[in-house]
C-alpha positions in Angstrom: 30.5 -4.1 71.1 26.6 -3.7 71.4 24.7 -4.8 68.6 22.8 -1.9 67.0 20.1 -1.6 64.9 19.7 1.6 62.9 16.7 1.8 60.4 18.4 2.9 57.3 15.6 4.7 55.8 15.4 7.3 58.2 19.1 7.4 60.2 16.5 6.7 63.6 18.6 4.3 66.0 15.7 1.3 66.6 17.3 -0.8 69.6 20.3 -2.6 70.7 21.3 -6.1 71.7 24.0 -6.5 74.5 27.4 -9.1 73.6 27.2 -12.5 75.4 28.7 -12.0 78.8 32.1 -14.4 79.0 30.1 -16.7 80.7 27.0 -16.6 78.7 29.4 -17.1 76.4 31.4 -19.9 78.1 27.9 -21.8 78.3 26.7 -21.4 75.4 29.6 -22.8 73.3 29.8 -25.4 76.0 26.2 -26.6 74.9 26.5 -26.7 71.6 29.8 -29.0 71.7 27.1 -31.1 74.6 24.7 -31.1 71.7 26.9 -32.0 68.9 28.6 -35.4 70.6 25.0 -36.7 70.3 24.0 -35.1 67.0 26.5 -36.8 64.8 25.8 -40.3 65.6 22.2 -38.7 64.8 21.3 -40.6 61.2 20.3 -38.9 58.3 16.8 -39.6 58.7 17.1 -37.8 62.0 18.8 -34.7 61.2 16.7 -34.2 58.4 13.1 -34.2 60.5 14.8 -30.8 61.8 16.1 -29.3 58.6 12.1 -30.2 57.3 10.6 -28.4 60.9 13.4 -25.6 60.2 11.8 -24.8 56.7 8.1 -25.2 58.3 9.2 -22.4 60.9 10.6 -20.4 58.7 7.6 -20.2 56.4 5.2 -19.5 59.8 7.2 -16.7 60.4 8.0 -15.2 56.6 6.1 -11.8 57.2 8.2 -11.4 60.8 11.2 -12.1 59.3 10.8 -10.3 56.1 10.0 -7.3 57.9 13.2 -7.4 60.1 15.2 -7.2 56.8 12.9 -4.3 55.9 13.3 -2.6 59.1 17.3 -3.3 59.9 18.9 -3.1 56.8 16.2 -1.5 54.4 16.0 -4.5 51.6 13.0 -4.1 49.9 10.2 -6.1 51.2 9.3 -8.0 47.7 13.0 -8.9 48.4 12.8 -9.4 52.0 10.4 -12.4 51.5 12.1 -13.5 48.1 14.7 -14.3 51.1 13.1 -16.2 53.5 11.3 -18.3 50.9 14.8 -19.3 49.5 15.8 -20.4 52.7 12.3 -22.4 52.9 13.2 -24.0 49.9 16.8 -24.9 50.9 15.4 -26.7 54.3 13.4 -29.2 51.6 16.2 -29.5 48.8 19.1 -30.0 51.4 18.0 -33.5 52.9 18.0 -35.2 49.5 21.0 -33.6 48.4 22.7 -34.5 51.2 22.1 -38.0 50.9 23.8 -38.4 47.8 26.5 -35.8 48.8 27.4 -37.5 52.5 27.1 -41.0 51.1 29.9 -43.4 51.0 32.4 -43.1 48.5 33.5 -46.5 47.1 36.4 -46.9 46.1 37.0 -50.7 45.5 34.5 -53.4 46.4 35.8 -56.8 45.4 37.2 -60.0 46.9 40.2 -58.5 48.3 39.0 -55.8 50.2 36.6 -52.8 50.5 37.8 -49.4 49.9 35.8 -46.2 50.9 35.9 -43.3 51.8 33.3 -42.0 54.2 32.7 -38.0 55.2 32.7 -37.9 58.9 31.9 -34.7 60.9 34.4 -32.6 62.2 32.9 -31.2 65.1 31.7 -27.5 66.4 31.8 -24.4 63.5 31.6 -20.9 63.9 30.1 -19.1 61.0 30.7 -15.3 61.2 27.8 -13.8 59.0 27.3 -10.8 57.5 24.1 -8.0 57.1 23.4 -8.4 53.4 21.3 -11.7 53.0 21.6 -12.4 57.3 19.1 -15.3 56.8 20.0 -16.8 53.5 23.9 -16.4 54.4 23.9 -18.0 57.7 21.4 -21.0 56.7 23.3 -21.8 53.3 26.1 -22.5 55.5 24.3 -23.8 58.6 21.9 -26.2 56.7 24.8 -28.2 54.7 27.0 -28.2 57.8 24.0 -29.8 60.5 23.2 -32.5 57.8 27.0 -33.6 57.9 26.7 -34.1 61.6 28.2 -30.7 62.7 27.8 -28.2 65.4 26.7 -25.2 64.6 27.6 -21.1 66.4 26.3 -18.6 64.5 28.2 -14.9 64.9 25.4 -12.5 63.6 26.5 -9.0 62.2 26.1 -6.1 64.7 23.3 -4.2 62.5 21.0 -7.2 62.3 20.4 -8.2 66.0 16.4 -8.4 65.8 16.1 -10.8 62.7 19.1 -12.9 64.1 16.7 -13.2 67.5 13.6 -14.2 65.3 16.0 -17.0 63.6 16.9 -18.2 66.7 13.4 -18.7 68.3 12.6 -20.4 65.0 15.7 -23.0 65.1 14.2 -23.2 69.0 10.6 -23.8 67.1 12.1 -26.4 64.8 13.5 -28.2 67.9 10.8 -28.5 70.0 8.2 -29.5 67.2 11.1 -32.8 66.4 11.0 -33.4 69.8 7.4 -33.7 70.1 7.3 -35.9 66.8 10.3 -38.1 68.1 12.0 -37.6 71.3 14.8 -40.3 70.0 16.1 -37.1 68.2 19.0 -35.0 69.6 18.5 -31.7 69.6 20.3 -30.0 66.8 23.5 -27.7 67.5 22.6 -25.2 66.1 22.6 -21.5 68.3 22.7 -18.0 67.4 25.8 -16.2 69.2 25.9 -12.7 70.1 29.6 -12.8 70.6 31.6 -9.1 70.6 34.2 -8.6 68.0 36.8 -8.6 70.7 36.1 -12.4 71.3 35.8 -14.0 68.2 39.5 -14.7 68.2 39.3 -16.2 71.8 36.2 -18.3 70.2 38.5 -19.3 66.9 40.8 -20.5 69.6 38.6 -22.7 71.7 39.5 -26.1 71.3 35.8 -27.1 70.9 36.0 -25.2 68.0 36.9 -27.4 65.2 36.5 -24.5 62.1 35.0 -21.1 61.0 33.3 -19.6 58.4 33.4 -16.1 57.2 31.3 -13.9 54.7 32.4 -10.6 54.5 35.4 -8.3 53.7 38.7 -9.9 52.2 40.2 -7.7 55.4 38.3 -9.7 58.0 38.9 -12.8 55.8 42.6 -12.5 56.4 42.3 -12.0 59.9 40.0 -14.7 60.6 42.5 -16.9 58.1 45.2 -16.2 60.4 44.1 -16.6 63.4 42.5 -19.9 62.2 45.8 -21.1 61.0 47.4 -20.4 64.3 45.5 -23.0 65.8 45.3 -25.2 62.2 41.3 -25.1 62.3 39.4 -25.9 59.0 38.7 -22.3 57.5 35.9 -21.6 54.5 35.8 -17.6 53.5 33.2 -16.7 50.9 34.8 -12.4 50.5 33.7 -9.7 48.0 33.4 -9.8 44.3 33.8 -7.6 41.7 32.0 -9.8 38.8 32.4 -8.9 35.6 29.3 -8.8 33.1 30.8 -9.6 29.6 28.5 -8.1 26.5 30.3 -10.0 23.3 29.1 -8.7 19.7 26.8 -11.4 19.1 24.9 -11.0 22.5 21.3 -10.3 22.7 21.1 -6.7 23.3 18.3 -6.1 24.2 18.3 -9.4 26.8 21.7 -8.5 28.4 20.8 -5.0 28.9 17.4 -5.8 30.8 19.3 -8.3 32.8 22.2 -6.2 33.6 19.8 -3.7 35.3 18.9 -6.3 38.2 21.9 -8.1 38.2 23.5 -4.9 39.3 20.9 -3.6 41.6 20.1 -7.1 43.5 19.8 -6.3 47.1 19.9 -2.5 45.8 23.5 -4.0 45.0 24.5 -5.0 48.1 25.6 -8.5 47.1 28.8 -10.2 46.5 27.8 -11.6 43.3 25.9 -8.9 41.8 27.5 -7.6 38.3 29.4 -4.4 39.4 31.6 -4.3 35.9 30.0 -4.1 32.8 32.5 -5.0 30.3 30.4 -4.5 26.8 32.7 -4.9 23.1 32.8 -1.8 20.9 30.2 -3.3 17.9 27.6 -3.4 20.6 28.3 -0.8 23.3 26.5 2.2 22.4 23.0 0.1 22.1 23.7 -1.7 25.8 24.5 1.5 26.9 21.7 3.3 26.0 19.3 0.5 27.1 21.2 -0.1 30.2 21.2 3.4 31.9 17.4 3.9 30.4 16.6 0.4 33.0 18.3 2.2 35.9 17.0 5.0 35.1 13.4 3.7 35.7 13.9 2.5 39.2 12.0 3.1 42.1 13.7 4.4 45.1 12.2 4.6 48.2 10.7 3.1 51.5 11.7 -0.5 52.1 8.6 -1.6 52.9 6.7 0.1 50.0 6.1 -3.2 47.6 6.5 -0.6 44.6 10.2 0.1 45.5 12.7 -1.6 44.1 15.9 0.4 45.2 16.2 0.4 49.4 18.8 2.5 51.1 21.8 1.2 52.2 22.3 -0.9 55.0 24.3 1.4 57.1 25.6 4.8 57.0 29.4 3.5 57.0 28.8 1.4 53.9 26.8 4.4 52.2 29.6 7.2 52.9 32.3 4.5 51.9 30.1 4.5 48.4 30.0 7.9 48.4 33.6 8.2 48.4 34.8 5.8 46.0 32.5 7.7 43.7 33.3 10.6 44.1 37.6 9.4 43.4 36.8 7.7 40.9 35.2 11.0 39.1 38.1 13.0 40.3 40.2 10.5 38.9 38.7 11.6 35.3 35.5 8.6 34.8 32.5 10.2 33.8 28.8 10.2 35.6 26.0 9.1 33.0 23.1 8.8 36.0 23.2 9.3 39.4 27.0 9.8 41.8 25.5 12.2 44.3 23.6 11.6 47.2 22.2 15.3 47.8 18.9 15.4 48.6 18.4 11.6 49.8 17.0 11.2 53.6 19.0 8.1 55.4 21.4 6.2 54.1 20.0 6.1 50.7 22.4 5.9 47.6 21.1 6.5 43.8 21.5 4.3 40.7 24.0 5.3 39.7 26.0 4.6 36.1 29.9 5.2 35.2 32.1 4.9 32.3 35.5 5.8 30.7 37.0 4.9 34.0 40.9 5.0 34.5 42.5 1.9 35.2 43.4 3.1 39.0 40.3 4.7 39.6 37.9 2.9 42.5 35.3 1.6 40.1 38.0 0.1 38.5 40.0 -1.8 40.9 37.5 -2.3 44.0 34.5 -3.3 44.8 31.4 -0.8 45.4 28.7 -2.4 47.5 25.8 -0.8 46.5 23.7 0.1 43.1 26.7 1.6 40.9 28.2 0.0 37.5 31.2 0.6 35.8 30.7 0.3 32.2 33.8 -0.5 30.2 34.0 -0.5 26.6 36.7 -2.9 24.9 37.7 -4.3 21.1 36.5 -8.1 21.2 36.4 -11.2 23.2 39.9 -11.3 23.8 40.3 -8.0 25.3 36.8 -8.6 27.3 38.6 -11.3 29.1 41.9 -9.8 30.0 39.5 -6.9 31.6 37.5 -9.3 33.7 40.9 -11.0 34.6 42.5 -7.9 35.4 40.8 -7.3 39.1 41.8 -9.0 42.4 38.5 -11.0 42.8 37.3 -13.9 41.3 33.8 -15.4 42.3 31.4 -15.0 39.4 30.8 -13.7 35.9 27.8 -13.3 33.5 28.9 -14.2 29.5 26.7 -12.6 26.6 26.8 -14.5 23.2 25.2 -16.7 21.2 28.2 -18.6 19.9 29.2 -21.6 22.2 32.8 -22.0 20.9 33.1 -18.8 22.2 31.0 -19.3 25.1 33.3 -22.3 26.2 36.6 -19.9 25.4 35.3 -17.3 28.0 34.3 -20.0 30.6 37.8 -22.2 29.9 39.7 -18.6 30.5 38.2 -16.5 33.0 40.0 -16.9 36.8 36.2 -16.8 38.6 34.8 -19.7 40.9 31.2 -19.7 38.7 29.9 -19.1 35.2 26.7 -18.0 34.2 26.3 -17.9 30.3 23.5 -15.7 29.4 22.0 -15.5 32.9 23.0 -13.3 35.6 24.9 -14.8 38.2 22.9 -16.7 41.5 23.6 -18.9 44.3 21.6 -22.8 44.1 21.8 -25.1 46.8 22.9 -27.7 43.7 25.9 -26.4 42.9 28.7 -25.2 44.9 29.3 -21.4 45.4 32.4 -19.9 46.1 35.3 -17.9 44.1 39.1 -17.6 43.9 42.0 -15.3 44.5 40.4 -12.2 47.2 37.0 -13.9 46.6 37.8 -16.5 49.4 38.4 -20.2 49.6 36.3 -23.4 50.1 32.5 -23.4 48.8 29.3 -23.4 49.8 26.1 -25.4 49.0 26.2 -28.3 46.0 28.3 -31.2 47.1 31.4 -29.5 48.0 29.6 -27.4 50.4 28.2 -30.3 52.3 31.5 -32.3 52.5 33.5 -28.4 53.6 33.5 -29.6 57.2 33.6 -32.9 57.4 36.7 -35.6 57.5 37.1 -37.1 54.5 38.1 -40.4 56.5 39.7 -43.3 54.0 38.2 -47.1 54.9 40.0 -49.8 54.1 38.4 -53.3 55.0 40.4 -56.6 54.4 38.4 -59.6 53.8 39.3 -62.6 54.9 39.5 -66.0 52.5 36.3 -67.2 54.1 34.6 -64.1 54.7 31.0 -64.2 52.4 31.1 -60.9 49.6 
């Protein structure tokens, strides 16, 4: 498979990156497991001089890479550079917080023994990334995973190739400005891979591998699962969502609504944790509704790298015509078009906001995910009936929670079968806590503490002391 870049604005093919050849290949993971025997007895102090020079390059080269995103996938450019900047700030949060999340874990200290449990690395991971967030996904994982001592092989997604080569030269950047600083630090393990669908199982396999990581469909998340089992590697899969967006009667209107609007259109909605499914109670649901479809309504559509637009095309013309169908089911299926459904007219791979409701249960809107800037509104009695709805769905990775009643703010958060909940906020990903969902959302987390300690051994320390021994 060739990697190809398509702009998505216009339908133009822009270039193509060839696969690793198998020995390109060969070498490449052949260095990184070279680079990683030395990196993990690298200290803390020393692994986090490249995280810091990672950040530095990153912000050198914000307009470059920001205008990749633009160019490949058609994110907006406000949003383009909202993305490089996270990752900036994630190079200069990660160090400290992985201090306190790779340090020792005591157990017992007293005059019999010492008991601790210590987080060691495991080795060499393959992350397979996806084209949504290609910077912010791969280095969220990447970032947590170096600090703990890891290798790292990044498996880029075929539409991106050209921002995947611009990360690369800056982790290259980042390397060479340590090694002028200190040469006593190893170079970090950490590589873009252009490897070809066909060998990613072959790479799984490879005994230097010690685990992978996947962001993407729950489809390829089984595969990869499998396969990974075969050889009992260390898996982490962060798959789709289909978050629910709960509106309770005591909810600020007026608040919820505003906030529904970009929650659903992040990423001109190509996001696994944007809101896709509006669930709004019956005392409230003809005031959200109103002010809800009048906020999508308003949104500008158009060229990526216009800083006015806030709605880009999507990514790819696969995604957009898979959109395009599960629309148009779920209207033939009897739910009902308030704004938007129809793509005539749109140059590219553009899709419109678009706004549903009175969906059937087995309609797509319903029971899958839409990747792109469409809601399904649902209207239900109360709280209780608001939760079995966002239960009632085969993902679990986040939901939003409108009220201003705690009791009930803790019975929504005690009941709902999601990885993260965000009450009164939309839902976003925070190097601080962990990120990551249940059921077809995937397994393992990201970022926060658990992220950092994903891939590592969790290796238990027991130290006898002797009578004479000083404490």
């Amino acid at each position: 498979m060739t990697f190809r870049a398509v702009n998505p604005a216009t339908g133009v093919a822009l270039h193509e990156v060839p696969p690793l050849s198998p020995g390109d290949r060969e070498a490449l993971i052949a260095r990184v497991h070279r680079e990683q025997q030395q990196w993990r007895r690298a200290d803390h102090a020393r692994r986090s001089r490249f995280v810091c020079a990672l950040g530095v390059a990153l912000h050198a080269h914000r307009e470059a890479l920001a205008e990749w995103l633009s160019l490949e996938m058609g994110k907006p450019i406000l949003a383009a550079r909202a993305e490089v900047d996270k990752c900036v700030s994630l190079c200069e949060q990660a160090p400290a917080l992985a201090q306190v999340a790779l340090a020792d874990e005591v157990i017992v200290h007293d005059a019999i023994s010492d008991v601790r449990v210590q987080y060691a690395p495991l080795g060499t991971v393959l992350a397979i990334m996806p084209w949504n967030f290609p910077y912010w996904q791969a280095l969220r994982f990447a970032v947590p995973t170096l600090l703990a001592g890891n290798g790292v092989l990044i498996k880029p997604a075929g539409s991106v190739p050209g921002g995947a080569r611009l990360l690369d030269d800056c982790f290259a950047e980042a390397r060479a400005a340590v090694r002028t600083d200190d040469a006593s630090v190893p170079d970090a393990p950490c590589h873009m891979a252009f490897i070809e669908v066909d060998a990613v199982d072959s790479v799984i396999a490879d005994a230097r591998i010690a685990g992978v990581t996947l962001t993407g469909s729950d489809r390829a998340g089984r595969h990869v699962a499998s396969v990974a089992g075969m050889h009992l590697k260390k898996v982490v899969l962060e798959l789709g969502g289909s978050d629910p967006f709960i509106v309770l009667p005591d909810a600020d209107v007026a608040l919820a609504a505003a906030q529904a609007v970009g929650a659903r259109t992040v990423n001109s909605g190509q996001s696994c944790i944007a809101a896709k499914r509006f669930i709004v109670c019956d005392a409230v649901y003809d005031e959200f509704l109103a002010q809800f479809v009048s906020g999508m309504r308003a949104l500008r559509v158009g060229d990526p790298r216009d800083e006015t637009t806030q709605i880009g095309p999507i990514a790819t013309e696969s995604v957009r015509d898979g959109l395009a169908k599960q629309v148009h089911d779920s209207i033939a299926a009897g739910a009902r078009v308030l704004l938007g459904g129809s793509t005539d007219g749109l140059a590219g791979f553009f899709y419109p906001p678009t706004v549903l409701v009175d969906i059937p249960d087995d309609a797509p809107a319903c029971r899958e995910e839409l990747f792109g800037p469409v809601a399904s509104v649902f209207r239900v009695a109360d709280v209780t009936a608001a939760i079995a709805k966002a239960n009632d769905t085969p993902f679990g990775l986040g939901a939003s929670v409108w009220t201003r009643d705690p009791v009930v703010a803790s019975q929504c958060i005690e009941a709902l079968d999601v990885g993260m909940v965000f009450v009164n906020e939309m839902v976003v990903s925070d190097p601080r806590y962990p990120f990551g969902g249940v059921k077809q959302s995937g397994m393992g987390r990201e970022l926060g503490s658990l992220g950092f300690r994903e891939f590592t051994n969790p290796k238990a320390v027991r130290r006898a002391r002797h009578p004479e021994a000083p404490r």
